[in-house]
C-alpha positions as CSV (number, residue, x, y, z in Angstrom):
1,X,51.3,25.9,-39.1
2,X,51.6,25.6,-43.1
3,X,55.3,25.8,-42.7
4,X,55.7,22.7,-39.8
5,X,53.3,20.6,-42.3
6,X,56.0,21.1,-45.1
7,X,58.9,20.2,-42.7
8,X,56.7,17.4,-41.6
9,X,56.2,16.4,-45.2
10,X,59.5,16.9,-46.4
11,X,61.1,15.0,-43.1
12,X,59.1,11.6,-44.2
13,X,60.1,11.8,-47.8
14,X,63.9,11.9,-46.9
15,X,63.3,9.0,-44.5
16,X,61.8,7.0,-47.5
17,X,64.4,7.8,-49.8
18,X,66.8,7.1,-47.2
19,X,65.4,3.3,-46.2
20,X,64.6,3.0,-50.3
21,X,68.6,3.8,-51.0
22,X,69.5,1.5,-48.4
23,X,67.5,-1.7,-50.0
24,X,68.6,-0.8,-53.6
25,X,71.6,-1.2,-52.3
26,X,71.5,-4.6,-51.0
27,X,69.3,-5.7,-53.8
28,X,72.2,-4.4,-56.5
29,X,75.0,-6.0,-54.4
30,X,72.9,-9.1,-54.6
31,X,72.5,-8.7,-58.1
32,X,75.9,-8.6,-59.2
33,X,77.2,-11.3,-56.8
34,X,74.3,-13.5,-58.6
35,X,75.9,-12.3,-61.8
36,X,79.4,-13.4,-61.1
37,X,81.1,-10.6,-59.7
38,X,82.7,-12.5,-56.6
39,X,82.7,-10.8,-53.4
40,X,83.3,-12.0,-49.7
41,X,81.3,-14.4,-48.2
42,X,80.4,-12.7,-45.3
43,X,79.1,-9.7,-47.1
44,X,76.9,-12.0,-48.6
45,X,75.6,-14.0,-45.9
46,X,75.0,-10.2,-44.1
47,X,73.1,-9.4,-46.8
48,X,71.1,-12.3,-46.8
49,X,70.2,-12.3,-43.7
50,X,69.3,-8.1,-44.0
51,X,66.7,-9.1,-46.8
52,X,65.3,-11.7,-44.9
53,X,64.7,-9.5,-41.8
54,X,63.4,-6.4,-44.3
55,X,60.8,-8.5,-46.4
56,X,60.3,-11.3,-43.9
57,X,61.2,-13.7,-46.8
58,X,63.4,-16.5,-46.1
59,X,66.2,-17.5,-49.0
60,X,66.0,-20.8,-50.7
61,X,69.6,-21.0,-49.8
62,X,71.5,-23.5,-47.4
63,X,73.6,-22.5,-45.3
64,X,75.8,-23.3,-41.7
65,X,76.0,-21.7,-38.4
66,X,77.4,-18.3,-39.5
67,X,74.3,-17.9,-41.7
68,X,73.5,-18.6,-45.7
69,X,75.7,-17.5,-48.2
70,X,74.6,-19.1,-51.7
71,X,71.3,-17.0,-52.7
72,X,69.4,-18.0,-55.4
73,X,68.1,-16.3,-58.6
74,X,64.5,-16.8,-56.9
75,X,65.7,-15.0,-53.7
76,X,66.2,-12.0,-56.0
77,X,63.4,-11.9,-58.1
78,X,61.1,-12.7,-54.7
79,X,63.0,-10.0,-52.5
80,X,62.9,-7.2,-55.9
81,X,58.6,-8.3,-56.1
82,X,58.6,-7.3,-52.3
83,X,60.8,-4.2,-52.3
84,X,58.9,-3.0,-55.5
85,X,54.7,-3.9,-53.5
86,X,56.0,-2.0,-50.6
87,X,59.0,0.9,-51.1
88,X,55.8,3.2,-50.6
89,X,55.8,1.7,-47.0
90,X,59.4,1.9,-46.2
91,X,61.0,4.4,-43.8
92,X,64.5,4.8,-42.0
93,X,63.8,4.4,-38.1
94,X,66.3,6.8,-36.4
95,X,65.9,5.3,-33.2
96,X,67.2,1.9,-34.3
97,X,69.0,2.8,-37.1
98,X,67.5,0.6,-40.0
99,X,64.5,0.8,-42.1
100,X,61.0,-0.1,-41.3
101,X,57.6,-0.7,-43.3
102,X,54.7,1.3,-42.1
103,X,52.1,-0.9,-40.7
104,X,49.2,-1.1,-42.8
């Protein structure tokens, strides 16, 4: 019994770490292309639109059909706030493949 609890345990830490790693990730891209470090557009708009769907925060940026590709400073800053309130929530959901916050 002790020893399923542990791999219980043990499975939901990985599946934060995992959903954690994967909005650092976005967040950093973000980051540098903010900084100046060009990249393509379409990565950008991608992970636009992956931050909006995570936080349910919408970017001050315009945009066109294919989606918004000029994120602001604010974006960051409000999307970093959100990831930092809630990473404690966060968890990679295996079924469809992307993370998830734990409803409260």
């Amino acid at each position: 019994m002790l020893l399923l609890s542990c791999s219980e345990v043990s499975r939901k830490q990985n599946s934060n770490l995992e959903a954690c790693t994967e909005v650092e990730c976005k967040l950093y891209f973000l980051k540098c292309f903010l900084d100046g470090k060009p990249d393509s557009i379409l990565v950008v708009i991608k992970i636009v639109r992956y931050l909006e769907n995570v936080t349910g925060i919408e970017s001050e940026a315009s945009g066109s059909d294919i989606g918004k590709f000029n994120p602001t400073e604010n974006d960051y800053i409000n999307w970093k706030k959100w990831y930092n309130c809630n990473k404690g929530s966060l968890y990679w959901d295996e079924s469809g493949n992307k993370v998830k916050i734990l409803k409260k």
